[in-house]
Legacy VTK file of the C-alpha trace (Angstrom):
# vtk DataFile Version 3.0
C-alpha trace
ASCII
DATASET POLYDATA
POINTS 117 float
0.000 0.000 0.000
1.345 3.291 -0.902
2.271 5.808 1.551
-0.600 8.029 2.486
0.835 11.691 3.455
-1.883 14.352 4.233
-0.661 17.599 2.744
-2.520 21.257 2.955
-3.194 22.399 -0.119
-2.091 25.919 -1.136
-3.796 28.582 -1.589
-3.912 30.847 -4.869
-4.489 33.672 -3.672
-2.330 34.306 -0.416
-0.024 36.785 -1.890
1.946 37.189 1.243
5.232 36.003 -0.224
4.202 38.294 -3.484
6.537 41.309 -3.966
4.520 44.606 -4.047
6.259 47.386 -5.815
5.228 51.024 -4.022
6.010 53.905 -5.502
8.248 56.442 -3.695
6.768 59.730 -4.326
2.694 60.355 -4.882
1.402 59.578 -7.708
-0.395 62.729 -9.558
-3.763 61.625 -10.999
-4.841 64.288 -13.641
-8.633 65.274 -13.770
-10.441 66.653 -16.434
-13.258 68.668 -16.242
-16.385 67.348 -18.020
-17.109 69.783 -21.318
-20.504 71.900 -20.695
-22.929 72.226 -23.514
-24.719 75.599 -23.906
-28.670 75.405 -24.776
-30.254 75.092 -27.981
-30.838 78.445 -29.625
-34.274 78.033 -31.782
-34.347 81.381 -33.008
-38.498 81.839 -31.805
-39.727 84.939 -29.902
-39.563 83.312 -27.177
-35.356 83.416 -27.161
-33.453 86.080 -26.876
-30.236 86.102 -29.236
-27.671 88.273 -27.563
-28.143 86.338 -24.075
-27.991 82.913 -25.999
-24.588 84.106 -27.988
-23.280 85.620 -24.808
-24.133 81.642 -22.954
-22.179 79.984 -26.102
-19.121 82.228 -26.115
-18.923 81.967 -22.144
-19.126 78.179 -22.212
-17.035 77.915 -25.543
-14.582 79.314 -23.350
-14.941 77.321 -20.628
-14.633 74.395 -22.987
-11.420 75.944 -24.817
-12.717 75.785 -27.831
-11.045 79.145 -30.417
-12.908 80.559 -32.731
-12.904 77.790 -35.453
-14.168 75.172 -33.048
-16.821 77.751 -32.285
-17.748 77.760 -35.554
-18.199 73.992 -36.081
-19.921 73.301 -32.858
-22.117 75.744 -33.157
-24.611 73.621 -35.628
-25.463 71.491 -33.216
-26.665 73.639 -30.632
-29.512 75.228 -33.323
-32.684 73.703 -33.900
-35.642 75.013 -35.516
-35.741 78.290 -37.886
-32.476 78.847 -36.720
-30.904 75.248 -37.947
-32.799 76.205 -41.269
-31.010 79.653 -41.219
-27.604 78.252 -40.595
-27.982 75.378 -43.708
-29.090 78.217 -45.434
-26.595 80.366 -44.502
-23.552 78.121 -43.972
-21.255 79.420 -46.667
-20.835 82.517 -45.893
-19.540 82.275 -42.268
-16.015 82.462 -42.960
-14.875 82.996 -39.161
-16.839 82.960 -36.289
-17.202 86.552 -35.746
-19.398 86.352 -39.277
-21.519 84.165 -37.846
-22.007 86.239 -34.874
-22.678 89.185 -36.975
-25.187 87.807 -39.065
-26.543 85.655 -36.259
-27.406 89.619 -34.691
-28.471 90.895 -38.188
-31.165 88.104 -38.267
-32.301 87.056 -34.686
-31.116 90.360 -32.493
-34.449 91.953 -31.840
-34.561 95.838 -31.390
-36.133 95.811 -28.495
-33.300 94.393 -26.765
-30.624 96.865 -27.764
-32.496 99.480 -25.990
-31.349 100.650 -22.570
-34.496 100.918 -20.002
-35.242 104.555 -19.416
LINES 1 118
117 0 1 2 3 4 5 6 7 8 9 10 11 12 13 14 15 16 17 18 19 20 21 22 23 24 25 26 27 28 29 30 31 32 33 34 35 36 37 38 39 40 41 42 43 44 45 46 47 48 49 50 51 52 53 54 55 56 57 58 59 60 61 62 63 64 65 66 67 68 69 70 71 72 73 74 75 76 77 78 79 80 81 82 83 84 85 86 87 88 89 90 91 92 93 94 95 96 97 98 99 100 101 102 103 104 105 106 107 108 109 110 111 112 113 114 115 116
């Protein structure tokens, strides 16, 4: 009869004789801060151009975009008659301070480049 020996069976995962490398110094974890989206400009009475231009170029900022990537993000915050404009329109924005300028020439209502008296 062979010679019966109990023997403990090892374990996987004891990792005590395991080297563990630790770095000496911290290691710096870099964060980046989630891109904001500004609202969707419709062009309807109901919105008011300047404020909506002044809420894109903050946020553009915010995002880091310059003036080109202004330029092609803007399409997809515009919906409606605006969206329409813009296909219609597209070729002739050259830079984004033409858009701007003819986004004022056809959305800016008078009314709101008055000063309250």
């Amino acid at each position: 009869m062979p010679d019966s020996k109990e023997t403990t069976p090892k374990l996987l995962d004891d990792t005590s004789s395991v080297p563990v490398s630790v770095p000496s110094a911290p290691v710096r974890i870099l964060t980046y801060p989630l891109p904001r989206n500004p609202c969707i400009f419709s062009g309807d009475d109901q919105q008011d151009a300047n404020k909506w231009l002044k809420d894109f170029q903050r946020i553009s900022t915010y995002n880091h975009w310059d003036d080109q990537m202004c330029l092609a993000n803007v399409i997809f915050y515009l919906a409606g008659i605006a969206r329409q404009w813009f296909d219609n329109n597209e070729d002739t924005f050259t830079n984004f301070t033409a858009f701007k300028n003819s986004l004022n020439n056809a959305f800016c209502r008078t009314e709101d480049l008055r000063l309250p008296s």
